[in-house]
C-alpha positions as a printed Julia matrix, in Angstrom:
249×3 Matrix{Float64}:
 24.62  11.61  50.76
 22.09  14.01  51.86
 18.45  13.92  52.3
 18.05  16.69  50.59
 19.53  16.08  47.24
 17.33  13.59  45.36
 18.61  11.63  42.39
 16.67   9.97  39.95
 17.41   8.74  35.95
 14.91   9.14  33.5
 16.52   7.09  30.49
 19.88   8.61  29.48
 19.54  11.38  32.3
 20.43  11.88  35.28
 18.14  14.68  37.06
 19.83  16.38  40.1
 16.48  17.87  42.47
 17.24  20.05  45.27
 14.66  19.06  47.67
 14.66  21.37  51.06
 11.72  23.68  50.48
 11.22  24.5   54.06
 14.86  26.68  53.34
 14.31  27.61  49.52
 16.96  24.77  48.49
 19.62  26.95  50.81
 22.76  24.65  50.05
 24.13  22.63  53.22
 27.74  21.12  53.69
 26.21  17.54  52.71
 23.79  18.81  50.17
 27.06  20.03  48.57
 28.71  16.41  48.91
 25.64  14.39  47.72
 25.75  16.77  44.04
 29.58  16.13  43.49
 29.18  12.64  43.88
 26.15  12.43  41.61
 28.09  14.22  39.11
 31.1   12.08  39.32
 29.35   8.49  39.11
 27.03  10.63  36.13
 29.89  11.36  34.55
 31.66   7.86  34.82
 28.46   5.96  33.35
 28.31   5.67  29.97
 24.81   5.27  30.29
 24.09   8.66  31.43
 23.93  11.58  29.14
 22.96  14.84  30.37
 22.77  16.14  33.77
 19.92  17.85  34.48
 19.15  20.58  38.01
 16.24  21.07  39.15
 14.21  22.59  42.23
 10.92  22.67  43.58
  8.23  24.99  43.25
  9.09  28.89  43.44
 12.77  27.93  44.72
 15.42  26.54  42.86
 17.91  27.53  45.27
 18.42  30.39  48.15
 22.21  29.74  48.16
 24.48  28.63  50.8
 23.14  27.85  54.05
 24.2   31.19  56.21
 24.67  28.69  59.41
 28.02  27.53  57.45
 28.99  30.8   56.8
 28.94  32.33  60.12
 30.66  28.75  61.52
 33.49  30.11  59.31
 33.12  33.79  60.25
 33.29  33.18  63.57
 36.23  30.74  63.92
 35.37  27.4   62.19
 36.8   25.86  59.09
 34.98  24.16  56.36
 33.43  24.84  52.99
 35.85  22.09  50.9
 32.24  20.73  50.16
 31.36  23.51  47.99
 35.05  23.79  45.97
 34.83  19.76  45.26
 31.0   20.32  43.86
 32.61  23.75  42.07
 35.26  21.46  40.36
 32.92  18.61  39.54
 30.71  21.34  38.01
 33.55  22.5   36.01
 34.94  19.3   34.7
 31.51  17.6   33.72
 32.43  15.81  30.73
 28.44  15.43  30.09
 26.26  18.57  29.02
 24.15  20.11  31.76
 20.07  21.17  31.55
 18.62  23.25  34.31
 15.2   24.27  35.25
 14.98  27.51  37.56
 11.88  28.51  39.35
 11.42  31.51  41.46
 14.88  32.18  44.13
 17.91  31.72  42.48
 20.57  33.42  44.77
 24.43  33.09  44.86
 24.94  29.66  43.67
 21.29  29.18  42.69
 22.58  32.13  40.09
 25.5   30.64  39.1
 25.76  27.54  38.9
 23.33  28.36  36.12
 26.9   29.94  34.13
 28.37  26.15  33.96
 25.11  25.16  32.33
 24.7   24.32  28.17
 20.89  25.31  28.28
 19.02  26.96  31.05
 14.98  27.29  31.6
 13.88  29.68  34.07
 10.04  30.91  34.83
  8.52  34.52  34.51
  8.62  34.64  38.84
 12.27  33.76  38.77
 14.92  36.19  39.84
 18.54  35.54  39.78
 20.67  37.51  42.36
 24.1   37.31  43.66
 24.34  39.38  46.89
 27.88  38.74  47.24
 29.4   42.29  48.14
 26.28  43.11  49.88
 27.36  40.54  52.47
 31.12  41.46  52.86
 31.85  38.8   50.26
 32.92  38.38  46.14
 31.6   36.45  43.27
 32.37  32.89  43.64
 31.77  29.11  40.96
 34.2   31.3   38.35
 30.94  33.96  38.3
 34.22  36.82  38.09
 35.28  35.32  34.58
 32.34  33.53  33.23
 29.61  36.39  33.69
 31.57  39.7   31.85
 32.31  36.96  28.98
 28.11  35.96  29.03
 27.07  39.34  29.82
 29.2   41.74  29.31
 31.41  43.55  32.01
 28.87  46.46  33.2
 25.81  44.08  33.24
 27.81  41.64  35.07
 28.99  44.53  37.1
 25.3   45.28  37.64
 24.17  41.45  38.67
 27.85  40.85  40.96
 28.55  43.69  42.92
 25.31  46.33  42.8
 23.25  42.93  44.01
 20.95  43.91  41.18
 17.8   41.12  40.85
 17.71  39.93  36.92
 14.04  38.95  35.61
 13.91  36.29  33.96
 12.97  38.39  30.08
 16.29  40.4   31.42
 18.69  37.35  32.21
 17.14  36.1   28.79
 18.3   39.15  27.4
 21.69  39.49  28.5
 22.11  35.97  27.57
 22.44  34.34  31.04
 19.32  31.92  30.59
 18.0   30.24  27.19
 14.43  30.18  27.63
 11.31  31.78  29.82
  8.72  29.19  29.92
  5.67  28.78  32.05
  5.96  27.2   35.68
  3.5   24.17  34.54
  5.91  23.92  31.8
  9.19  24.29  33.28
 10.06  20.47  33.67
  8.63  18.86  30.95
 10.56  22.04  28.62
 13.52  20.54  30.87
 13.64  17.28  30.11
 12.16  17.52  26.23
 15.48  19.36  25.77
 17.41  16.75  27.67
 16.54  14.2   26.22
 17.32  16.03  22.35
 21.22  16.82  23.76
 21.19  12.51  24.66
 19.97  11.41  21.35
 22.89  13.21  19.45
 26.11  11.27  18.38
 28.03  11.36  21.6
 31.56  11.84  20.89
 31.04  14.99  18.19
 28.56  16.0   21.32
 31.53  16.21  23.17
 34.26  17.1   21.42
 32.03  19.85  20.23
 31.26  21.14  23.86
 34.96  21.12  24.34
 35.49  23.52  21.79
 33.06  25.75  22.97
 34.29  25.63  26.55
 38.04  25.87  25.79
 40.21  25.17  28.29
 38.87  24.52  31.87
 42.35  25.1   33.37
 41.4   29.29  33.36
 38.66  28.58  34.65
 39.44  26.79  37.84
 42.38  28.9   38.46
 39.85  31.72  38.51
 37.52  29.3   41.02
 40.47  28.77  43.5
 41.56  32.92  43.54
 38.1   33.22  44.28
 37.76  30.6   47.1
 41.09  32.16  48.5
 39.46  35.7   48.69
 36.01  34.28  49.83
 37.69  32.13  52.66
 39.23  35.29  53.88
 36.48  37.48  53.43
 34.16  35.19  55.63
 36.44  35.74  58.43
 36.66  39.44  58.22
 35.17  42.18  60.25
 33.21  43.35  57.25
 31.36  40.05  56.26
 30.85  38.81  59.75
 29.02  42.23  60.57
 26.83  42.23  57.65
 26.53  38.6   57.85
 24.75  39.19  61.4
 22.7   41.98  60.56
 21.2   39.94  57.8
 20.82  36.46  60.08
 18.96  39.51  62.5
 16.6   40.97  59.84
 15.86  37.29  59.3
 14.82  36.95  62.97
């Protein structure tokens, strides 16, 4: 488990809180480990409902830590963290709520694609730098966000880097609701706890449907892991990579 990954139920959910403000929620090895096994044991109790993410104040998440990606870049293996959370996130067999406040990069955009209902605040802004680090759309974000958004909006948020408002990620359908920060949680779990008092089995079997077969999707997560491992260890994304970890300094 990680330190940084607190889990707490609140009745029939389960809320998932990314807790490591001091790096804007930016997603370690073990922060990775400690969500896939919260989904799994969410998933396998009967008394848990709905999943719910969350982060803290003005960061829900900054992405992946960049220490772990230039351990790969420059010679070191790793990263089967983030594929086992990917397919936990993929084969949730309970719906999943999330709250989004301020930085939502890379993952902190989309994981927000394998969620039923997201709430974001006016000061969020969701952004996927991907290409702008040497590196492609990863979590399915290739398949999912041209059939949410449409191709050249999707175009715009996964390889121009564009940052999507929260009114424009409402509008493009990537996010449910804009709500206020001092209402963001409470918006969060009101809607939470709505998806855990319906009948549970048409719940599901109506998710199902809507989803449609997960297979597609994680075929689409591993051609993308394939391409990102390689990508991390190319000339390309270790030099960008480096300028930004400078720029940083």
């Amino acid at each position: 488990m990680s330190e940084h990954i607190v889990i707490e139920r609140a009745g029939p959910v389960q809320l998932i809180r990314m807790n490591r403000p001091d790096k804007k929620n930016a997603l370690t090895r073990a922060m990775y480990g400690a969500m896939s096994q919260a989904l799994a044991e969410g998933d396998a109790d009967p008394s848990v409902r709905v999943h719910v993410f969350l982060g803290v104040p003005g960061a829900f998440c900054a992405g992946n830590d960049l220490n772990d990606f230039m351990t790969i870049a420059t010679g070191g293996e790793g990263g089967l963290e983030v594929w086992n959370f990917l397919a936990a996130l993929v084969g949730s067999q309970k719906p999943i709520v999330s709250g989004v406040d301020g930085v939502a990069v890379g993952i902190g955009t989309t994981l927000n694609l394998h969620c039923d209902l997201t709430f974001a605040t006016p000061r969020t802004v969701f952004r996927t730098p991907f290409v702008d680090l040497g590196l492609v759309p990863e979590a399915g974000s290739s398949l999912l966000a041209p059939a949410v958004l449409g191709r050249q909006q999707a175009f715009a948020l996964l390889c121009l880097g564009e940052g999507f408002s929260a009114e424009r990620a409402l509008a493009a359908g990537l996010i449910y609701a804009v709500v206020g920060e001092d209402e963001l949680e409470s918006a969060v779990m009101a809607a939470a706890n709505l998806i855990a008092a319906k009948p549970p089995e048409a719940l599901r079997i109506s998710r199902d449907l809507m989803l449609g077969s997960r297979e597609i999707l994680k075929a689409r997560i591993a051609e993308e892991a394939e391409h990102f491992r390689l990508r991390l260890k190319s000339d390309e994304a270790r030099a960008a990579l480096m300028a930004f970890m400078m720029r940083k300094k």
